[in-house]
N, C-alpha and C positions, 0 to 999 in steps of 0.2 A: 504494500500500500504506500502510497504518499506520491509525490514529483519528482520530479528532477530538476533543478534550474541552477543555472551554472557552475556546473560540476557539484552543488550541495543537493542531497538527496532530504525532502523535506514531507515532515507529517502529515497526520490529517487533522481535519480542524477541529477533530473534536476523540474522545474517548471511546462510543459507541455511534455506527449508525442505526437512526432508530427507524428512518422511513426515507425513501427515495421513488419518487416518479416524474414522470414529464414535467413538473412544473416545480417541483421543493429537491431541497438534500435536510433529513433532520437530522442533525448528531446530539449525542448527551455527551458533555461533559464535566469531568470531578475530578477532584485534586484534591489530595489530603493536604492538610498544612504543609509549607513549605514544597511541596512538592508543581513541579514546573512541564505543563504541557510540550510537546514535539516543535519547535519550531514549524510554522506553518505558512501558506498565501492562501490570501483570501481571494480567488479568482471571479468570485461572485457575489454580488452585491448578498447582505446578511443582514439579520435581524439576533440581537443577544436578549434570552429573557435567564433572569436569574433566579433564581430558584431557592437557594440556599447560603450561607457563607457568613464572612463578616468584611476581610479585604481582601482586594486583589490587585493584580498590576499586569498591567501588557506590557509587555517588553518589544518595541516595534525596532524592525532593520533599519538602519540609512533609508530614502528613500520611498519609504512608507507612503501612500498617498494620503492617507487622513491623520496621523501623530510620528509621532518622532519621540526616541528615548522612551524613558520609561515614565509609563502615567499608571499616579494607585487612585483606590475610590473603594470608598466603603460600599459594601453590596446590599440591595436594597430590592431582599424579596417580593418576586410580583414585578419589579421594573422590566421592560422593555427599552432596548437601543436600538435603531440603525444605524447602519454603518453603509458605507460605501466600499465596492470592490479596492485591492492595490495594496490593502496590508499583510506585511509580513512579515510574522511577530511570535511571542510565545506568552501563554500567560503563565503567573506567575502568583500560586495562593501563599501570602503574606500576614496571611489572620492565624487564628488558633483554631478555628470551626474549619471540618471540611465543606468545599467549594462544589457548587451542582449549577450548571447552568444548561440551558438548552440553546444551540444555533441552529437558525434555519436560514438557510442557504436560498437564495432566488435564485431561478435559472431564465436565462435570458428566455 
């Protein structure tokens, strides 16, 4: 599983996938404390709901289209993000609770 892009071979955006058809990708993602997802690219515009947690942090490459370096945020069950395709990044659980979020992936 994962990419390839410039000679670095990179993950997938999330922990499990939960559903995949014509029109979504869903994956669940968790992270025990401290503990740091696959580096990943976001190839498709996405939506983050979080689920569970206390903090977190993306770790985005050079480049990134929507952040840069490293951004934290208290997590805030029930919230929804958008995000725009172009990042790519690793999260990063930073709290003491384990981290559950859900992405869904839009396909063009």
């Amino acid at each position: 599983m994962g990419e390839q892009t410039s000679a670095r071979v990179l993950g997938d955006v999330g922990s499990r996938l939960l559903l995949e058809n014509e029109r979504v990708r869903v994956w669940e993602l968790c992270l025990d404390p401290g503990e740091e997802s696959d580096l990943h690219e976001h190839t498709l515009d996405y939506v983050l709901i979080q689920v569970a947690g206390d903090r977190i942090a993306g770790v985005f490459e050079p480049g990134s289209a929507n952040h840069q370096g490293i951004v934290e945020a208290e997590v805030q069950p029930g919230s929804a993000m958008y995000l725009e395709r172009g990042n790519v990044a690793k999260a990063r659980n930073i709290g003491s609770q384990s981290f559950h979020e859900i992405v869904v992936e839009l396909k063009d």
